[in-house]
C-alpha positions in Angstrom: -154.9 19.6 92.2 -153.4 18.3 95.6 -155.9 16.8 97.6 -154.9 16.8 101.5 -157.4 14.6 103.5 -155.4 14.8 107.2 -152.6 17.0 108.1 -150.3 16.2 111.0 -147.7 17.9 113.2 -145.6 15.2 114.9 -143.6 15.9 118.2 -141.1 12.6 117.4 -139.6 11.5 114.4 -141.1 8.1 115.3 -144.6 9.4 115.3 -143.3 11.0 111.9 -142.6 7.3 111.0 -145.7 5.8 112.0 -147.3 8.2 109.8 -144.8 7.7 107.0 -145.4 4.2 106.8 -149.1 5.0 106.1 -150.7 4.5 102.7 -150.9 8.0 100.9 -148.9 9.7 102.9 -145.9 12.4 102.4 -143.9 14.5 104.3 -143.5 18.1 103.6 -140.8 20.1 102.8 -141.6 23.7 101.4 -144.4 22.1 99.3 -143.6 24.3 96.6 -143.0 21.2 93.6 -145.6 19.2 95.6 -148.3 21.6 95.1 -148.3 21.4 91.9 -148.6 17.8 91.5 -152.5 15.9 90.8 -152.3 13.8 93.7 -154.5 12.8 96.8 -152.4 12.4 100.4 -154.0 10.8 103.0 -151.7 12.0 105.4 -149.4 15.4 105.1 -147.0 15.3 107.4 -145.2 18.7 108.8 -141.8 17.9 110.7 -142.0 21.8 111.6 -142.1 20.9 115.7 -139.1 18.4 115.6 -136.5 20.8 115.8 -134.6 20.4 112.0 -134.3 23.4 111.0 -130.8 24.2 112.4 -127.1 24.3 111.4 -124.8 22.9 113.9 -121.5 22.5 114.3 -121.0 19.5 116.0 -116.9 17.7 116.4 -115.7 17.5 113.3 -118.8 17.9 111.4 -121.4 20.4 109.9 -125.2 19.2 110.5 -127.8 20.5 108.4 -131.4 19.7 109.6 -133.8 18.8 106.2 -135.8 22.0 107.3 -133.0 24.6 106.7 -134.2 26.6 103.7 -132.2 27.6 100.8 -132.1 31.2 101.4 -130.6 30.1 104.9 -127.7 28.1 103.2 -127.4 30.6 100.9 -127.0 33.4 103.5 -125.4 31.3 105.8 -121.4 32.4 106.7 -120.1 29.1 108.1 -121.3 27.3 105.1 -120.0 29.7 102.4 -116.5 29.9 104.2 -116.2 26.4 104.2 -117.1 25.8 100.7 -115.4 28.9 99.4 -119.0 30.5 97.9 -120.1 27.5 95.8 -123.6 27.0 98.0 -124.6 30.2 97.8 -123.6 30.0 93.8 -125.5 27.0 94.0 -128.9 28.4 95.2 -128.7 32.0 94.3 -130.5 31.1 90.7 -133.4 28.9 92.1 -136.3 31.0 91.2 -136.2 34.3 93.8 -135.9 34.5 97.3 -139.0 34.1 97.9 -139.3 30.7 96.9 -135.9 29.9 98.7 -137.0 31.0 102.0 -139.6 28.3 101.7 -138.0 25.6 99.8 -136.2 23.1 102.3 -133.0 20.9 101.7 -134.3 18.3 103.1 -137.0 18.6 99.9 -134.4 19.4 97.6 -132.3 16.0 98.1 -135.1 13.8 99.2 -136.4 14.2 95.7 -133.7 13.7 93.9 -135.0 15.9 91.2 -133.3 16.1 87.6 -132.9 19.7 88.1 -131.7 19.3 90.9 -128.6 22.3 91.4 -129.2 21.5 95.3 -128.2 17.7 94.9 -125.4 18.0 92.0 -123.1 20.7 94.9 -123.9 18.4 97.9 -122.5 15.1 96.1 -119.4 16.9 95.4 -119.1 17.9 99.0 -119.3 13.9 99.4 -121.5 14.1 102.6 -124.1 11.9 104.4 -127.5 11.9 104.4 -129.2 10.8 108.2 -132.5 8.3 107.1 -134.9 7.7 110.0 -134.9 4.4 110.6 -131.8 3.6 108.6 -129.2 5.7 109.6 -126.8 7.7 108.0 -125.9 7.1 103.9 -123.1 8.9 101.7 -125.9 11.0 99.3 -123.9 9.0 96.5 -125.5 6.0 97.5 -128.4 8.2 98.7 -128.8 9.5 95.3 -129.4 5.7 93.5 -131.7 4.3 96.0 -135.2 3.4 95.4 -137.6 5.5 97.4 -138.4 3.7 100.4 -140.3 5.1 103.5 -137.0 6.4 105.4 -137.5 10.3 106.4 -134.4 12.5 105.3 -133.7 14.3 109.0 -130.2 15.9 108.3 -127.1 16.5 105.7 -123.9 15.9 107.6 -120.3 17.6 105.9 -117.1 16.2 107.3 -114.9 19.0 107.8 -112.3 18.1 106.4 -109.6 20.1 104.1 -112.7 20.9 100.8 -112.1 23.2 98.0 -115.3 22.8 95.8 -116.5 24.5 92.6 -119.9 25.1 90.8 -121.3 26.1 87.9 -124.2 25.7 85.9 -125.6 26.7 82.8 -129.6 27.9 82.1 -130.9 29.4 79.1 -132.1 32.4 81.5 -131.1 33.7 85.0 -134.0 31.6 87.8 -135.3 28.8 84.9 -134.4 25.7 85.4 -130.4 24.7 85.1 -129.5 23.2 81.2 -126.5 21.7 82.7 -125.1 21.9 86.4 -121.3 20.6 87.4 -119.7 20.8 90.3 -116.1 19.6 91.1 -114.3 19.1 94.4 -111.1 18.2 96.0 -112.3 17.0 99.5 -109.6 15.1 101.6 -107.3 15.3 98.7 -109.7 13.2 96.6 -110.9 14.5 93.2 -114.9 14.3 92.1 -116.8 15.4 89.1 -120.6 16.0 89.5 -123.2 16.4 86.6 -126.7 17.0 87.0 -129.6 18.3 85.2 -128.6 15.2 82.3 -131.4 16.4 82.8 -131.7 12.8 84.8 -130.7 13.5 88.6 -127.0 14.2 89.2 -124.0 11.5 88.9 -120.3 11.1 90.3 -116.8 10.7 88.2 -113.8 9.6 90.2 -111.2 11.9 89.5 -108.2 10.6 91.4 -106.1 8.8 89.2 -106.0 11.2 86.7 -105.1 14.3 89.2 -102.2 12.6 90.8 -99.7 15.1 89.4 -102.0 18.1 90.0 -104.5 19.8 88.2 -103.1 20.4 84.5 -104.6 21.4 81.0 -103.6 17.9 79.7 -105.0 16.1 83.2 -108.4 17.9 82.8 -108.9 17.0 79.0 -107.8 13.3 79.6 -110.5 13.4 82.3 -113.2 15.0 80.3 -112.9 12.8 77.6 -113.1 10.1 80.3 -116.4 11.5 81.4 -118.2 12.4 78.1 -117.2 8.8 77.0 -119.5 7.2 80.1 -121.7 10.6 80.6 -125.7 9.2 79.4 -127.3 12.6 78.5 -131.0 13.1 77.5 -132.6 15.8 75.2 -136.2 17.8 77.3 -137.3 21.3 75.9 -134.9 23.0 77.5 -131.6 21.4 75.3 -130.8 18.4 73.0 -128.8 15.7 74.3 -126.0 17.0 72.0 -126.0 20.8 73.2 -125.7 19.1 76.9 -122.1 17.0 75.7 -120.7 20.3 74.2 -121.7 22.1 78.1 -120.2 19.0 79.6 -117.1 19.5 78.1 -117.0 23.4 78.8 -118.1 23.3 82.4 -116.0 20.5 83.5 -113.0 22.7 82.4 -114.0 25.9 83.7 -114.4 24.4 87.0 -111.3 22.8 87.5 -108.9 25.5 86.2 -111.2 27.6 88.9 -110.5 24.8 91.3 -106.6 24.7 90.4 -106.8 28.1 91.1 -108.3 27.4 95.3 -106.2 24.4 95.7 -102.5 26.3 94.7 -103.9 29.8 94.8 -102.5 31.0 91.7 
């Protein structure tokens, strides 16, 4: 059961810190994997009155506070144009809408879940995280960090020139992903995401071996590339073996789907 001895509405992000930095404490998101957990918080903290729950567009970049929900990105026009449908595709299998209209992004990535279909798209969109008091963080670094007592207050995408792709495979339409992979061509620079190992989601550089285009001969010399350094792990959902032969499927599907975007034929 979650035990909940103070809960507290800040009108700052540094009151938000000061309470952060207290023993026992947590800040909120949708609550929804939270609740579940046997834990006692001394202080709950709600960023509700601080304003992050909007997406901006703001220069050259696309701000997303950590209190957007997934139903918003999902439903969201600016965000699916830019990434040609893959965060709707993304979100659209997490549970049912009901559960996305509560479920926060800023959750989704602080918690760098194993499951995680929320981090896996936005590491191939190679964006920033913004910590309070830190700063901003590419979510690849983001991702490997020890938690610390930073607050997550928004996801920043550079627009720049993106094509990006995702897929994922579950054993069942709204249970938890077997396998997610999402690639990208983002500034002209190739990535390769895999998540749901099930460990939390991990990058593969795909430049050097795209420098001629994308080609049935380029994607299998990269896959083997990936499977080769891939570490995979075995949970009721699939063996560590089933996830390799995914691996190989996924990453293939993608990027003939991302050849496709990138020379539109």
């Amino acid at each position: 059961m979650l035990s909940i001895r103070n809960y507290v509405r800040p009108q700052t992000i540094e009151e938000a810190y000061e309470y952060a930095k207290k023993p026992l404490s947590v800040v909120l998101g949708g609550t929804l994997w939270l609740k579940m957990q046997n834990r006692n918080v001394n202080f709950a903290i709600d960023l509700s009155d601080l304003h992050l729950d909007q997406i901006e567009e703001i220069d050259d970049e696309i701000h997303i506070g950590a209190m957007v929900t997934l139903r918003e990105l999902e439903t969201n026009e600016q965000l699916n144009h830019f990434t040609q449908g893959a965060i709707k595709e993304s979100v659209r299998h997490i549970v049912g809408v009901q559960f996305r209209n509560l479920a926060t992004i800023g959750g989704s990535i602080y918690g760098r879940f194993g499951f995680s279909d929320v981090l896996t798209l936005f590491m191939a969109l190679d964006c920033e995280v913004e910590l309070y008091p830190t700063g901003r963080v590419s979510i690849k670094e983001f991702a490997n960090m020890k938690f610390t007592k930073d607050i997550l207050t928004k996801v920043i995408i550079k627009k720049v020139p993106t094509k990006v792709v995702y897929l994922s495979q579950r054993n069942i339409s709204t249970d938890f992903p077997v396998l997610t992979c999402a690639v990208s061509c983002v500034d002209q620079h190739y990535t390769c995401i895999i998540g749901a190992r099930p460990l939390h989601a991990v990058a593969f550089n795909g430049n050097s071996y795209f420098e001629t285009g994308i080609t049935e001969e380029n994607i299998q010399n990269f896959t083997k590339c990936v499977l080769s350094e891939l570490k995979l792990g075995s949970n009721s959902r699939a063996s560590k073996e089933y996830r390799q032969k995914i691996a190989k499927v996924l990453i293939k599907r993608a990027f003939l789907q991302l050849k496709e975007d990138v020379y539109g034929n």
